[in-house]
N, C-alpha and C positions, 0 to 999 in steps of 0.2 A: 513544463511542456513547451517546445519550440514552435514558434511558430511555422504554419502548414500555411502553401497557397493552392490555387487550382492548378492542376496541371493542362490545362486548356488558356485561361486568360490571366491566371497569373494572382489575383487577385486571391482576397485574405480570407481564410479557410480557418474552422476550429477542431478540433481531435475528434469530438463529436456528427462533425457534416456528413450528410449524405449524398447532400446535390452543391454544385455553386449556387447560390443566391443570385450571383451577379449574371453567369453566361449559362447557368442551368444545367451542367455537365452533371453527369452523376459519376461519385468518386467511393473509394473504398480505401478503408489504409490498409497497407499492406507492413505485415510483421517482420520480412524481408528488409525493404528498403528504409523503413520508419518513416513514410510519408502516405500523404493521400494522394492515390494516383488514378485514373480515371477505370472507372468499374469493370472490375474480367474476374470469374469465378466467385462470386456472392457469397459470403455466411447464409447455411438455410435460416440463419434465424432473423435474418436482414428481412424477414417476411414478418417478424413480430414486433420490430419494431427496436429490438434490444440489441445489436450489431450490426456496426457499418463497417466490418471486415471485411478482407476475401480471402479463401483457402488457398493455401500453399500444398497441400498435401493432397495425392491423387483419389488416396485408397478413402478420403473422406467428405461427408458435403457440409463439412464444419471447417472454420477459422483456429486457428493455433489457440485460442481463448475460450472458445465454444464447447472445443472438443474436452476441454476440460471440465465440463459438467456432466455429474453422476445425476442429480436429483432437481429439477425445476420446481418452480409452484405450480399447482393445479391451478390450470388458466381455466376450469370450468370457476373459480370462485371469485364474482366481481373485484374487483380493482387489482387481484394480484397481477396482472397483464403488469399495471404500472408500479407495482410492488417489483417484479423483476426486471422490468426497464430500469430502475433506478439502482438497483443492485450489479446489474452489467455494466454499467457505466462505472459504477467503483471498479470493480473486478477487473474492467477493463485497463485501468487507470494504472492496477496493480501488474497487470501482466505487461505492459508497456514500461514499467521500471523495470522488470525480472531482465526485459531486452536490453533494453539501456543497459543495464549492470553484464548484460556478455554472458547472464546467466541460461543455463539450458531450461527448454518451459514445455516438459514432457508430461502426455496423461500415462495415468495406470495404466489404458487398455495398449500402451507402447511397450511400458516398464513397468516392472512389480514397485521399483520406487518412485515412480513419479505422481503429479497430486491429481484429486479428484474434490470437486465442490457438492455440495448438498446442499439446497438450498431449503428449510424447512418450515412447517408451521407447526405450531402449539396445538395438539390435539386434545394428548388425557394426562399430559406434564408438559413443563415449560421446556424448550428448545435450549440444551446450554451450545451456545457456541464454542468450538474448540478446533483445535486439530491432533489425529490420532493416528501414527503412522500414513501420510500422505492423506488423509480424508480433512476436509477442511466444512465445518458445519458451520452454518450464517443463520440466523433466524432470520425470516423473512418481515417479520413486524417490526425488524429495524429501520426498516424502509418508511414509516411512518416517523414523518417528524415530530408529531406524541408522542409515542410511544418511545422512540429514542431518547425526547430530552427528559419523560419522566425516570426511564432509568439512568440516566445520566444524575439527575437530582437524589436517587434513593442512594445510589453508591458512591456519593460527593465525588462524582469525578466530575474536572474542572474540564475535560476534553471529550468528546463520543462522535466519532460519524462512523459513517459506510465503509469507505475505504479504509479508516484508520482499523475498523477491525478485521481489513484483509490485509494490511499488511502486519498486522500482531501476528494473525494466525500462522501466518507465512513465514513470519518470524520462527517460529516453533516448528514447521517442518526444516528451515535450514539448520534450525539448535541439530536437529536426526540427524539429514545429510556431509552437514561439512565439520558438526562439532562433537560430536557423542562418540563416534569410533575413530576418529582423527587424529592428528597429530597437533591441533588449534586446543585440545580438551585441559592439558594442564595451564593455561595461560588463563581460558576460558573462569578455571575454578578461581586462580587465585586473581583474578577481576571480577567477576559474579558471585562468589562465591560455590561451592560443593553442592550440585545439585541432588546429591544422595540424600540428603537431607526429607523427611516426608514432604511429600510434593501436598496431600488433601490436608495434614495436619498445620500445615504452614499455610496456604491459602484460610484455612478454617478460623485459625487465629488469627491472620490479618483483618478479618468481616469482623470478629469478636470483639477484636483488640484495638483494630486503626496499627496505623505505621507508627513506627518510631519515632520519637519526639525530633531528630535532627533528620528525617529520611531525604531533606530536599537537598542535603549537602551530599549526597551521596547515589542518591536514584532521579532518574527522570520522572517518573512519577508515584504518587504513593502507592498505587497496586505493584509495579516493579518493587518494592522492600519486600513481599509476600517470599516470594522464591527465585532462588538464581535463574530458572527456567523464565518467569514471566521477566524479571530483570531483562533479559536478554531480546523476549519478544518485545517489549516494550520500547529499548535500545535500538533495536531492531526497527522499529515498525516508526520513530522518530528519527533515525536517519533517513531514512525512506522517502518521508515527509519534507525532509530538510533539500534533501538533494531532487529534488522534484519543484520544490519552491523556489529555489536559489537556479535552476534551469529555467524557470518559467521568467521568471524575473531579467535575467540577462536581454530578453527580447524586448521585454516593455519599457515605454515611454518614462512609465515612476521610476525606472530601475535605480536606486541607490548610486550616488557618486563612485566611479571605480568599478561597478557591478556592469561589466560589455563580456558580451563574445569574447575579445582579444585579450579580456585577462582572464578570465575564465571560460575557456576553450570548452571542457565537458565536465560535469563536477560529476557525472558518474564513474568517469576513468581519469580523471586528472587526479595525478598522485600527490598532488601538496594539499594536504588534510587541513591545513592553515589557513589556506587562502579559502579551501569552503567554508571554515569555522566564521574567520572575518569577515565572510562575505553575508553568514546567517546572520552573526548578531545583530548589525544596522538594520535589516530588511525585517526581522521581527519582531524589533521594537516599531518598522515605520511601519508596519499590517498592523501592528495593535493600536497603535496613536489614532490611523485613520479609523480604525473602527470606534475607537471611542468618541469621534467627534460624530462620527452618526450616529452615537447611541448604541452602539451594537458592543456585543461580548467579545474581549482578544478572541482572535483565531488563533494565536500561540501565547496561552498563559501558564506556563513553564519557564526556567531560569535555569541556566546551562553552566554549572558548574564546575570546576575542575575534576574531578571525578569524573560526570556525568560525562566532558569533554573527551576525559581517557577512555569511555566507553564503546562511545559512539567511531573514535579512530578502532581500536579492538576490531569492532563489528565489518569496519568499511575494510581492515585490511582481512582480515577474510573472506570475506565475500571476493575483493578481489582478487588474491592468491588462488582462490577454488573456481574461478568464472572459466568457464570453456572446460571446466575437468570434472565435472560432474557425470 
């Protein structure tokens, strides 16, 4: 994320702000220009607390992000208020890459294909998160950082947040849009493999079985060995990651030797898949170093392999061969 100032006094602004701090302006970003400009036509949801958008579209009194939810949590049930505040914020995060990426970020109620979010709670079965034909389902009890890192521990997964499971999901509706009836499809298999393969029988044996003794020479993570499908979300939902960190980073003071603006101009649309690769590897060994001197867990403990390497380009040059033609 680049850095945002006030459009009033100029001064240092985060993706998040609603007012300046400094001159007290109240600002909203707009999906247009990808900045915070000062407040005209609100998110209605800018009343709850979970959007500091503004609408672009007439026919609606929602934000290009907003408008994309089917199903909220019942705010009559204490703390989900801040259960969906911190869920927006992801979600946000993720629709702000889809722009970045030149990608179109259409609801259902526009297009029969474009996505819709559900945001849910556990009533009389557990919530599985997925996506299914543009419906994109989150449990809401993710938003508990209990809750998320006990299931993080039951399924040895080394990674779990908020966002990273919108951009998995998200992952798997572009598998629909740009790879399943396309011309990207036979490339797709013989990189990921054949996704004809049973999709519940192969998840089912992965839970049963664990991954394959070598799966880190070959998959970004062990749930991606399960099926060429989650392969892909997974791929998917870690470049995402990567091109999001390595933009963020260009602005900061820590930035990596070499890691400026002027050599990396936009790692969403700059076409040398190289220079993002060399730009990742320093910057996520020096987030994990720093975290381990405060004690804390990598924020990237993952290992980018050749393979892995070839997957993550795959991904990136379809996405942008198919941006604007959605």
């Amino acid at each position: 994320m680049r850095k945002f100032s006030c459009p009033s006094c100029d001064a240092r602004l985060y993706f998040e702000n609603v007012t300046c701090e400094t001159c007290g302006e109240a600002v909203a970003f707009s999906p247009v220009s990808l900045r915070l400009e000062k407040l005209h036509r609100p998110c209605a949801n800018r009343a709850f607390g979970t959007c500091n958008w503004c609408v672009t579209e007439s026919w609606t009194r929602f934000c290009i992000a907003c408008e994309l939810n089917r199903t909220i949590p019942d705010l009559s049930v204490p703390d989900n208020l801040r259960r969906w505040r911190k869920i927006e914020s992801a979600k946000h995060r993720l629709v702000y890459d889809m722009l970045r990426l030149r990608l179109p970020v259409v609801p259902r109620t526009k297009y029969a294909g474009g996505i819709v979010f559900d945001f849910l709670t556990a009533v009389t079965a557990p919530v599985v998160m997925s996506h299914l034909d543009g419906v994109v389902t989150i449990d809401i009890s993710e938003a508990d950082d209990a809750t998320r890192e006990f299931h993080r521990a039951r399924l040895y997964e080394p990674y779990r947040t908020l966002l990273g499971h919108f951009r998995h999901e998200i992952g798997h509706y572009y598998w629909d849009r740009l790879v399943r009836d396309g011309p990207h499809l036979a490339t797709c298999r013989s990189v990921f493999g054949d996704e004809r393969v049973n999709y519940t029988q192969s998840v089912q044996r992965h839970y049963w079985q664990g991954p394959p003794n070598n799966w880190s020479q070959n998959y970004i993570s062990a749930y991606a060995s399960s099926h060429p499908w989650e392969d892909w979300a997974e791929t998917f939902a870690h470049l995402l990651l990567i091109l999001a960190t390595v933009d963020t980073a260009t602005s900061l003071p820590l930035a990596p030797e070499g890691l400026t603006l002027q050599n990396l101009a936009d790692p969403y649309v700059d076409e040398d898949f190289q220079v993002l690769v060399k730009s990742w590897l320093p910057l996520a060994e020096s987030l994990n170093e720093l975290n381990r001197s405060m004690g804390i867990t990598d924020p990237y403990p993952f290992v980018l392999g050749e393979a892995v390497i070839g997957k993550l380009q795959v991904v990136l040059n379809i996405l942008r061969s198919a941006r604007d033609h959605l």
